[in-house]
C-alpha positions in Angstrom: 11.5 -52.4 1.7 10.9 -50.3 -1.6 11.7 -46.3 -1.4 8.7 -44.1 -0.8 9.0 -40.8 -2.2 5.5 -39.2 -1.7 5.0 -38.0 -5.0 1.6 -36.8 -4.9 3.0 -34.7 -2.4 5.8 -33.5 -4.6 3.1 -32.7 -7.3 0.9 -31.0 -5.5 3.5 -28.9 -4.4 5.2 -27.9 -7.9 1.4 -27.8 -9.4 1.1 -25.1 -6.3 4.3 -23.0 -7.9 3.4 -23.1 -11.0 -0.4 -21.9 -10.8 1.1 -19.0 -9.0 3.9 -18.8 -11.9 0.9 -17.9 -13.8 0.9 -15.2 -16.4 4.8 -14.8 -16.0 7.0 -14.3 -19.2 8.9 -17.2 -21.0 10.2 -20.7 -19.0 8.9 -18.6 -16.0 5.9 -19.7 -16.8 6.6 -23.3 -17.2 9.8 -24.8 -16.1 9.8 -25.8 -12.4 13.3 -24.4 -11.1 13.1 -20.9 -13.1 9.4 -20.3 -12.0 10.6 -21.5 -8.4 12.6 -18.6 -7.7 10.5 -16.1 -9.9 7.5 -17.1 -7.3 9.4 -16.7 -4.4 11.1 -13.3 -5.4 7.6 -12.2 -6.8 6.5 -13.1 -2.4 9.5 -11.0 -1.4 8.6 -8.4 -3.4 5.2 -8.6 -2.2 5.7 -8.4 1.5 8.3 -5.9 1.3 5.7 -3.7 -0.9 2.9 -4.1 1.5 4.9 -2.0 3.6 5.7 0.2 1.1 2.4 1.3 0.2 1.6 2.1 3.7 4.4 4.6 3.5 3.7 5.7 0.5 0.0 6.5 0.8 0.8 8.3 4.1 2.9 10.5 1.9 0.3 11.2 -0.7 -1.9 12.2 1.9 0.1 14.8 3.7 1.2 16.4 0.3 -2.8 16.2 -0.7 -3.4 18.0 3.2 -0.5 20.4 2.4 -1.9 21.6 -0.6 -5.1 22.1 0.7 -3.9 24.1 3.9 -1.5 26.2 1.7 -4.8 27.2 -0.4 -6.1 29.0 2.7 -3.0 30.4 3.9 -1.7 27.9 6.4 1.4 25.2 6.5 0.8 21.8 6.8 2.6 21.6 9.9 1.0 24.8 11.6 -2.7 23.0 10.2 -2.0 20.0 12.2 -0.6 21.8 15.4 -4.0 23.7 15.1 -6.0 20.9 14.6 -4.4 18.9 17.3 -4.5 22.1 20.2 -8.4 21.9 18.6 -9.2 18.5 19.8 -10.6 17.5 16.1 -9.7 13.9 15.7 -9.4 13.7 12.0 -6.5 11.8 10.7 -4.5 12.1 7.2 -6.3 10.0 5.1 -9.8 12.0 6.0 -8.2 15.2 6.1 -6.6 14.6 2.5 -10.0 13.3 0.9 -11.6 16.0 1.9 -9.2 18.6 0.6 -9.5 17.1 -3.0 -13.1 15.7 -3.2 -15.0 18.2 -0.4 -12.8 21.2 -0.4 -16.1 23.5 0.7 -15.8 20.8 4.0 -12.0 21.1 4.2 -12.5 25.1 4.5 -14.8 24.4 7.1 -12.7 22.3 9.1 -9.3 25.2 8.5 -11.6 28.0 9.9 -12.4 26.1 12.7 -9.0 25.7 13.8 -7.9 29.7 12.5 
């Protein structure tokens, strides 16, 4: 019986890498074991920086809160104890957009918790 090796299969599959290879630098781009392992570090990268960004937004946000809070003579800590003994449910990325883009709405919201 002749060997079967599936190679519409194994086509499909490098076809698969390679599309996703796309707009890489060099044999990247083009030669099947180098863009291989630049697809699947380019996915590691990508999961582990989903993640990140979560952390890292959450980090913009308290600095943009901060800033706002300090402008009217309050921590960001002491804001958010305030805000919490208040009962407003606003959380960080509300709170921050509002201190850049509405800060007349941000003021409101820090004299209701003074």
């Amino acid at each position: 019986m002749p060997r079967s090796v599936n190679s519409v299969a194994s086509r499909a599959r490098r076809k698969k890498v390679l599309k996703s290879a796309k707009g890489y630098w060099g044999r990247r781009k083009n030669v099947w074991t180098v863009a291989k392992n630049a697809v699947e570090k380019g996915m590691q990268y990508a999961y582990r920086d989903r993640k990140a960004k979560k952390r890292e937004f959450r980090a913009l946000w308290i600095q943009r809160i901060n800033a706002g809070a300090r402008a009217h003579g309050m921590s960001y800590s002491v804001f958010m104890c305030k805000l919490k003994e208040a009962k407003i449910d606003l959380n960080r990325k509300v709170l921050a957009d509002l201190a850049m883009n509405h800060p007349e709405a941000f003021k409101a919201v820090v004299d209701k918790v003074k």
